[in-house]
C-alpha positions as CSV (number, residue, x, y, z in Angstrom):
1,X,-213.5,-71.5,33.8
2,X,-216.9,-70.7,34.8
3,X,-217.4,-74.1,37.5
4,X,-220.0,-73.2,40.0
5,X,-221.0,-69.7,37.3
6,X,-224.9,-69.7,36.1
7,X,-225.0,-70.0,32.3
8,X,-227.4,-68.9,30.2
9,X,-228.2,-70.1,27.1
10,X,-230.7,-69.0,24.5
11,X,-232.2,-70.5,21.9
12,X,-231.8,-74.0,24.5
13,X,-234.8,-75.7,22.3
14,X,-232.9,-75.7,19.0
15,X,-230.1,-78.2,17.4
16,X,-227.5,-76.5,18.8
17,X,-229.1,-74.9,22.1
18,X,-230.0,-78.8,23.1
19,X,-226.7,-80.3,22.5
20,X,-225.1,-77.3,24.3
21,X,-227.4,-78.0,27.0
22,X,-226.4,-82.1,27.5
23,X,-222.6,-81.2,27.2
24,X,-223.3,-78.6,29.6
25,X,-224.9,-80.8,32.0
26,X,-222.9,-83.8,31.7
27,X,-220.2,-82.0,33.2
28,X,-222.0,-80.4,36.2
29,X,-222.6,-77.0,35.1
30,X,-225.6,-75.1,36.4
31,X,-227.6,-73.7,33.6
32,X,-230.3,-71.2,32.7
33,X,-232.4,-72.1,29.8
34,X,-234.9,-69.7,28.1
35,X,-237.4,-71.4,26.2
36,X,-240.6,-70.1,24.3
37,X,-242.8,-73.1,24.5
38,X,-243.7,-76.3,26.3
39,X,-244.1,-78.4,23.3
40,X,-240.4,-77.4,22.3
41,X,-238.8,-77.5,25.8
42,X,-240.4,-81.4,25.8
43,X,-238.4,-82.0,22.6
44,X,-235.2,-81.3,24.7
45,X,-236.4,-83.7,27.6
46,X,-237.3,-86.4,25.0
47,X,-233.9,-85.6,23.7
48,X,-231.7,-86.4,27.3
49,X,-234.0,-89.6,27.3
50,X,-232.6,-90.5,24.0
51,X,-228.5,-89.3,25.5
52,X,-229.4,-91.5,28.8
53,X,-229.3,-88.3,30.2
54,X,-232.3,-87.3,32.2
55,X,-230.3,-87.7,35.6
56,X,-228.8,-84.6,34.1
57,X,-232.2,-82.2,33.7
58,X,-232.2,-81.3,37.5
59,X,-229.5,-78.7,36.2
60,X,-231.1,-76.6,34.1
61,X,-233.4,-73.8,35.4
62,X,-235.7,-73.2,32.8
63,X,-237.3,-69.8,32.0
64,X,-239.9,-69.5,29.7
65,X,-239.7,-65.9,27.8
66,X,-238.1,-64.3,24.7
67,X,-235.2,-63.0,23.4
68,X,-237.4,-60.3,22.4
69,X,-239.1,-59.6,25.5
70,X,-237.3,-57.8,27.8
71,X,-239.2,-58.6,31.1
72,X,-238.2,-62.2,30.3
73,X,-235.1,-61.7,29.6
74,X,-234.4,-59.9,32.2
75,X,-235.6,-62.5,34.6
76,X,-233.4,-65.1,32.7
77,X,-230.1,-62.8,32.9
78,X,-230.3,-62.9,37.1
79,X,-227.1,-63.9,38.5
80,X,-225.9,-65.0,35.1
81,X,-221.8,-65.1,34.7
82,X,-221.7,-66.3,30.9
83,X,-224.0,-66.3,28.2
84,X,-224.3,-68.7,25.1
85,X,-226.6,-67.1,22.2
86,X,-227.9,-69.4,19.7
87,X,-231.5,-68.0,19.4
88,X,-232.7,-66.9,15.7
89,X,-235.2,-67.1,13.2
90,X,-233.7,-69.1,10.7
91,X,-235.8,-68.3,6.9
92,X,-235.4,-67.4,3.4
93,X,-238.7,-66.1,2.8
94,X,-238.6,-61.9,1.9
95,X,-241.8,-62.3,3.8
96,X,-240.6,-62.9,7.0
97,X,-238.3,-59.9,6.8
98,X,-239.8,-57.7,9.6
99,X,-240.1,-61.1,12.3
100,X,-236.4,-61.9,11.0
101,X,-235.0,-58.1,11.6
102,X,-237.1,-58.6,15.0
103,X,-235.6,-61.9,16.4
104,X,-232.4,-61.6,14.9
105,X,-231.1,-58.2,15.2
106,X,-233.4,-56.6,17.9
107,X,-233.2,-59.8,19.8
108,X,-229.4,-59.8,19.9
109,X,-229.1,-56.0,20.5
110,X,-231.5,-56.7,24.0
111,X,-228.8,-59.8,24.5
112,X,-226.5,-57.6,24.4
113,X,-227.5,-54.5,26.1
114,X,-228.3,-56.9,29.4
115,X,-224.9,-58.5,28.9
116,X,-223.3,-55.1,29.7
117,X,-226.0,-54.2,32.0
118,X,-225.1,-57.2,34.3
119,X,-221.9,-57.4,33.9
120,X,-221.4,-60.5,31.8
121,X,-218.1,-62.2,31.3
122,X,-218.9,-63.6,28.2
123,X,-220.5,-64.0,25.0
124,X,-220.3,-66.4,23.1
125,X,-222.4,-65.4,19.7
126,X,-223.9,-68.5,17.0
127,X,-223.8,-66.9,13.7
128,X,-223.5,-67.9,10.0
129,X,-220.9,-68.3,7.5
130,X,-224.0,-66.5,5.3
131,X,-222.6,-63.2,6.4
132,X,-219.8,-63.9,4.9
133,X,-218.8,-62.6,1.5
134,X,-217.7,-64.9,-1.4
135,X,-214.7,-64.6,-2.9
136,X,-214.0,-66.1,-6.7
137,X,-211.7,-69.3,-6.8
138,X,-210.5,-69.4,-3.3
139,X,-211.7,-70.5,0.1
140,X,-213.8,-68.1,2.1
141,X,-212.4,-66.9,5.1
142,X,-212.7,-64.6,8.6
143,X,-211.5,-61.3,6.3
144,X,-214.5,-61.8,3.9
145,X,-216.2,-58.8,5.2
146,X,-220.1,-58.5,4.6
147,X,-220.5,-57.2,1.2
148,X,-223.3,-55.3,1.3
149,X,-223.9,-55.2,-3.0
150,X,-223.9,-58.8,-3.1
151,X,-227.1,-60.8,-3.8
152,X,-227.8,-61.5,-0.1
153,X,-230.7,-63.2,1.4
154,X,-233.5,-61.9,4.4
155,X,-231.8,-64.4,6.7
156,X,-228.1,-63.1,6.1
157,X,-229.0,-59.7,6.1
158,X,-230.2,-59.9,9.3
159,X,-227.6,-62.5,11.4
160,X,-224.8,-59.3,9.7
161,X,-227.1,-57.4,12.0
162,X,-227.1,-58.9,14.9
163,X,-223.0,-59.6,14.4
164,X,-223.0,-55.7,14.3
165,X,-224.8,-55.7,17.2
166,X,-222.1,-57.9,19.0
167,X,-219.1,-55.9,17.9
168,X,-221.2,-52.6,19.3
169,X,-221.2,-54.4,22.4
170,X,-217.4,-55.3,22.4
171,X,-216.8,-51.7,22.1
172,X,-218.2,-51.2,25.0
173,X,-216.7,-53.3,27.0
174,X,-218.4,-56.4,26.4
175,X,-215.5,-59.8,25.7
176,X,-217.3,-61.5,23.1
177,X,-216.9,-64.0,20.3
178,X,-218.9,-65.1,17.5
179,X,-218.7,-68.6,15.8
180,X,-219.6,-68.8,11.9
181,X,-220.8,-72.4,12.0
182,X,-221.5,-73.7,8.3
183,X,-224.6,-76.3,7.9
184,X,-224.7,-77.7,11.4
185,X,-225.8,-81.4,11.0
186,X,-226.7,-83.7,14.2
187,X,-230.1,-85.4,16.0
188,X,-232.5,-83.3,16.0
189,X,-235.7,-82.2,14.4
190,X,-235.6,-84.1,10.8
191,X,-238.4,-81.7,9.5
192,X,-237.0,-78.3,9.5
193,X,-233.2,-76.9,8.6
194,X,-230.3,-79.4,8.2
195,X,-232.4,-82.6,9.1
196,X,-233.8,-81.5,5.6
197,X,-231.3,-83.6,4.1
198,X,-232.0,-87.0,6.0
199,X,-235.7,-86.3,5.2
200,X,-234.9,-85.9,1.6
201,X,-233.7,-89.4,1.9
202,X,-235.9,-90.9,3.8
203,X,-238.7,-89.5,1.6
204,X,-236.9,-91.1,-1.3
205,X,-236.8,-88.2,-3.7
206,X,-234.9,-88.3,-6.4
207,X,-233.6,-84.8,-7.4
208,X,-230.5,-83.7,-5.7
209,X,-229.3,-79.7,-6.0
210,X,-225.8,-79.2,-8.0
211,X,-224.2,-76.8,-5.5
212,X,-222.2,-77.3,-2.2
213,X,-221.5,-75.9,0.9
214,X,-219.2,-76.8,4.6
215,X,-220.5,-79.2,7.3
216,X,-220.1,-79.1,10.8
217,X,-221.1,-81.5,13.5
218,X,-223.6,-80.4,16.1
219,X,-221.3,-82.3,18.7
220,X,-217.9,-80.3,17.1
221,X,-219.9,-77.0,17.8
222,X,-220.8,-77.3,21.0
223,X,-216.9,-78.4,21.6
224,X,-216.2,-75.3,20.1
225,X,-218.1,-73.2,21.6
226,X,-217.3,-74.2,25.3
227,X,-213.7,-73.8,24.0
228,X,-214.2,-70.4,23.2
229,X,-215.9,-69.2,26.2
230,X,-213.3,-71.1,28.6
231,X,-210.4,-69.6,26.3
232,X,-208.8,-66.2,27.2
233,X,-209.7,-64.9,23.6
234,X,-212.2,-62.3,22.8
235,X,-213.6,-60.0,20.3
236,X,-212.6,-62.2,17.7
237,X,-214.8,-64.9,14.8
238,X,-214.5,-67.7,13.5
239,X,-215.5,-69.7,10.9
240,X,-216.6,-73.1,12.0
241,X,-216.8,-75.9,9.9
242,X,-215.1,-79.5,9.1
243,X,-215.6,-80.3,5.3
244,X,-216.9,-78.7,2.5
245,X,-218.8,-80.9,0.3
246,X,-221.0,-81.3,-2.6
247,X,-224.9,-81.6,-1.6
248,X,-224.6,-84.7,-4.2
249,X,-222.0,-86.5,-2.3
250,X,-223.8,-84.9,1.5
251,X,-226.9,-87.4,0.1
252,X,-225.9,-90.2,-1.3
253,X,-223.6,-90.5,2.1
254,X,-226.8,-90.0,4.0
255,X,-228.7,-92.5,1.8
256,X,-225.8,-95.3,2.1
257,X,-225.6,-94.7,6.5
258,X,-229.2,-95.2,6.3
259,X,-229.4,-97.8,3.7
260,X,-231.7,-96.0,1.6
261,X,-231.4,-94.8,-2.1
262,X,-229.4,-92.0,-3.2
263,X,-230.9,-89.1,-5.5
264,X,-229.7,-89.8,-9.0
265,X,-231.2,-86.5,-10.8
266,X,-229.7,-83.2,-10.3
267,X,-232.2,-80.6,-9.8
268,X,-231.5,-78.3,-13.2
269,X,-231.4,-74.8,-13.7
270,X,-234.4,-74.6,-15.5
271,X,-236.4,-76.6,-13.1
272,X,-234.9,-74.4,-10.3
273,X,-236.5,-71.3,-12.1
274,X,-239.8,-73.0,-13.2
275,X,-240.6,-73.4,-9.5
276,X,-239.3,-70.0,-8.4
277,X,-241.5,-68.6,-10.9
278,X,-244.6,-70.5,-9.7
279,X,-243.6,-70.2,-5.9
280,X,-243.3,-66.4,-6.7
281,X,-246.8,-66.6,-8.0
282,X,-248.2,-68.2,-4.8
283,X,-246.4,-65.8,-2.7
284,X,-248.6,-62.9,-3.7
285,X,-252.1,-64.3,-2.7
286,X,-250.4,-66.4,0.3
287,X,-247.3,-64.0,1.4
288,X,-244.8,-66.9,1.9
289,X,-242.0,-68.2,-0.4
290,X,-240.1,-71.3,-0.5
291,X,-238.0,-70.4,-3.4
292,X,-236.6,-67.2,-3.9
293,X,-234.0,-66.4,-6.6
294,X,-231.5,-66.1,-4.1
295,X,-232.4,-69.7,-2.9
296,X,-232.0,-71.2,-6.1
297,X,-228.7,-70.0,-6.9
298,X,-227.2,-70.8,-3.3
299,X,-228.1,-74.8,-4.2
300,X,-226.5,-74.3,-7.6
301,X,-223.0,-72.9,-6.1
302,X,-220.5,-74.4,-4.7
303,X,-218.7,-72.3,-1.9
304,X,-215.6,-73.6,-0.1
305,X,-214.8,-72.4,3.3
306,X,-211.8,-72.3,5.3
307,X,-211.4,-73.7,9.0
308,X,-207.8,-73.0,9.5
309,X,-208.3,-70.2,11.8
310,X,-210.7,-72.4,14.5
311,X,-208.2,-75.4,13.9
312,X,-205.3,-73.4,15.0
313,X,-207.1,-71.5,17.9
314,X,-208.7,-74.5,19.2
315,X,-206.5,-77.4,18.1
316,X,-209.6,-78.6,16.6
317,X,-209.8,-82.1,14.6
318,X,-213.2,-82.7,13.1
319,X,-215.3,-85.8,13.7
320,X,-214.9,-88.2,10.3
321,X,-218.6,-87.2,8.6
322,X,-219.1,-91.0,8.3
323,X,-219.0,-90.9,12.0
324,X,-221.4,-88.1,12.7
325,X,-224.1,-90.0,10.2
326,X,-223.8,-92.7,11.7
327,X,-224.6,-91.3,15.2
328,X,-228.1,-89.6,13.3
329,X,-228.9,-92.8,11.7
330,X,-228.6,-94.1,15.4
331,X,-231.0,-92.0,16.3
332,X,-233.3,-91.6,13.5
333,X,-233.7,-95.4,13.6
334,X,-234.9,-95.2,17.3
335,X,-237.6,-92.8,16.6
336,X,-239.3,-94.8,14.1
């Protein structure tokens, strides 16, 4: 669909925004990346070195700027045709509330407002399945509406936001669609968000948390994102995942793809609270958290999702996980 149409993508520096970018690339597109810094827009260059793909950078016009800065964004949004929004602030920390309601909601409203402004085909939005609500003993799906009495963290609170954003913008006039991914797993940054869980391996801890949650491969994603823009649907979500699994089983097949050994101890309740007690301590001479109450009792739960809606839509067949750690361990395994 949009051959020869600029694209713009934010958030182009993150897991998702790079892959987006090489699958983007690889198949000729032109494309507008806005990026905050240098150090992280290397991290995407390093990145096509690692795909064999730096034939490929030539493509993306890069513009450095904010999703929060209007001048910027403005700049980026010239002679744009579709947009791809995968910029956020991704924390858990109450903290961080006021940078999180910045980024996430004000940043999408300005994405938005200069998608209308100029006329914009399409949007296609990067949200959570952490907007969704849970529902007891069954799988959650598109119709769990935000529940806003439910014990819901900074970070959800704020990607509902900026979903409510969207859907103001589809009322006027705006085709959008926004893409609940689950835990997005693929190369990337093994320091921060999913690449947590390779870390956690590599470090050779031993304490694995109870819970569970749904996967998704980076590279699926990305598939299904460019299906959705290229797809005459609109004004619609979907949740977008490929397996729900236990964190347990998540680690110990990390640990066997990478040939290290598996956490054997699960990380109790009473442990859990210990350190949310402590961290909550910390937080009120430092004013950060890692652990929050919330936290805790998000890696204690086990919350099934369904993907029947995204498989139907898009005909969509998930890579076999064994597959997609594989691919990591690839890469991890270079960068040593």
């Amino acid at each position: 669909m949009y051959l020869y149409h600029m694209i713009l993508v934010t958030g182009s520096t993150g897991l998702v925004g790079k892959h987006l970018l090489l699958s983007l690339t690889q198949k000729d597109q032109s494309v507008r990346a806005l990026y905050r810094s240098e150090s992280k827009k290397a991290e995407v260059v390093s990145f096509f070195a690692f795909a064999k793909a730096e034939s490929q950078l030539h493509r993306i016009d890069w513009v450095q700027g904010d999703i929060t800065e209007i001048p910027s964004l403005t700049t980026a949004f010239k002679d744009v045709t579709y947009v791809y929004h995968c910029a956020a602030l991704i924390s858990f920390d109450p903290y961080q509330f006021k940078e999180l309601t910045k980024t996430n909601i004000e940043g999408t409203a300005n994405v938005v407002n200069l998608s209308l402004a100029n006329n914009i085909k399409k949007l296609v939005h990067v949200s959570s399945i952490a907007t969704l609500a849970s529902t007891p003993n069954s799988p959650i799906t598109e119709d769990n509406f935000w529940d806003p009495d439910a014990l819901n963290s900074v970070y959800a609170l704020t990607k509902n936001g900026a979903e409510m954003e969207v859907w103001r913008g589809t009322q006027e006039g705006l085709n959008a669609i926004i893409l609940n991914p689950g835990i997005v797993i693929g190369e990337g940054n093994y320091q921060t968000g999913s690449g947590k869980f390779f870390n956690h391996i590599l470090e050779g801890k031993a304490l694995y948390p109870t819970g569970g949650s749904a996967v998704i491969d980076v590279k699926d994603l990305v598939a299904l994102m460019e299906k959705a823009m290229n797809s005459t649907l609109a004004q619609e979500r979907y949740i977008a995942t490929a397996y729900n699994v236990t964190y347990r089983d998540l680690l110990e097949e990390i640990a066997k793809t990478l040939g290290n050994k598996a956490p054997s101890r699960p990380l109790s309740n009473g442990l859990l609270q210990f350190l949310n007690f402590l961290d909550s301590i910390r937080g009120i001479f430092t004013r950060k958290r890692q652990i929050t109450k919330i936290g805790y009792k998000s890696l204690q739960r086990q919350t099934l999702y369904s993907n029947n809606k995204i498989i139907e839509a898009f005909n969509y067949i998930p890579t076999p996980l064994d597959v997609t750690l594989s691919r990591i361990a690839l890469h991890i395994n270079q960068a040593r």
